[in-house]
N, C-alpha and C positions, 0 to 999 in steps of 0.2 A: 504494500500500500504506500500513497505518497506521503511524502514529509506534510503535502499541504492538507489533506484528509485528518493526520494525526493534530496537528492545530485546530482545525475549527472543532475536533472531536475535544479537543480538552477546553477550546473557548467554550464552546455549549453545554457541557457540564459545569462550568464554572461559574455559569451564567443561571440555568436550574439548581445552583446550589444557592449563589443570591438570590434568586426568587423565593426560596424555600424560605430561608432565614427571615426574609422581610413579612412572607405572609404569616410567622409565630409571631415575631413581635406586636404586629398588627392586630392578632389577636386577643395580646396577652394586657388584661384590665390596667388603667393606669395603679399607680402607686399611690396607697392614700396619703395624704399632706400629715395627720397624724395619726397614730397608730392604735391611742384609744379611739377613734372611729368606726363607728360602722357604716358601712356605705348604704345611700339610700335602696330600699328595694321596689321602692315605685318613685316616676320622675314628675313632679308637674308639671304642666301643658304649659303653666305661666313661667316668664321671664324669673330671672332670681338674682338678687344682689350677693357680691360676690366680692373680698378687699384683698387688693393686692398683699401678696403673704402671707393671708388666713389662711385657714383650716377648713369652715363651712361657707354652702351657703346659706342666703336666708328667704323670708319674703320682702320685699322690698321695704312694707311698713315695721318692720320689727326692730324693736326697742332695742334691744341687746345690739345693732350694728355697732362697731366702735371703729371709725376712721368713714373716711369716703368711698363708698360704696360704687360698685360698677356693672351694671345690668348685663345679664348674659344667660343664653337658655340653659334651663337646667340640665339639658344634655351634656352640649357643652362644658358647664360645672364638675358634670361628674365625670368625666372625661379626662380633665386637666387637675385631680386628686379630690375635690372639694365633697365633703361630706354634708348632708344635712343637717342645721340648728333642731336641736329637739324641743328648743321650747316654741320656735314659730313654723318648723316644717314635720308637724306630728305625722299627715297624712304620708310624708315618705317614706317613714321610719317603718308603717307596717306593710 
C-alpha cells in the first residue's frame, strides 16, 4: 500500500478520535459552582437572575440577591454551574 493511503488512514482516525473526545465532554453536566449544591431538577420557563461569581440562581424579585444581578435563562444558569436559591426557587428544587 502507499505511503499516501497510510496518512490519511492515521489522519482519519485521528480525527474520529477528536470527535469522540469532544462528543463526552459535550455531554458531560457542567460543574456545580459549589459543592453543597444541588442542582435544580426542574428549570423554569422564566428568565433568572444570576451575579457574577455566585453560586445560584434566583427569581428576579428575591430579597436575598446581594450585588447586581444579570438576567439569563434558566437553562443557560444551569449550564454555566448555577444552582437554584431555595428560598425563592422552591419549584426547582423538587
Amino acid at each position: 500500500m502507499s505511503k499516501r493511503f497510510w496518512i490519511l488512514a492515521v489522519l482519519c482516525l485521528m480525527l474520529l478520535g477528536v470527535l469522540w473526545r469532544a462528543s463526552e465532554v459535550a455531554a458531560r453536566p457542567a460543574a456545580l459552582r459549589s459543592e453543597h449544591s444541588e442542582p435544580a431538577k426542574t428549570l423554569p420557563a422564566q428568565q433568572v437572575a444570576v451575579i457574577p461569581g455566585g453560586k445560584q440562581f434566583h427569581d428576579p424579585h428575591c430579597r436575598y440577591i446581594h450585588g447586581k444581578p444579570v438576567l439569563v435563562d434558566a437553562k443557560t444558569a444551569a449550564a454555566e454551574g448555577y444552582t437554584p436559591d431555595p428560598r425563592c426557587m422552591k419549584q426547582a428544587m423538587q
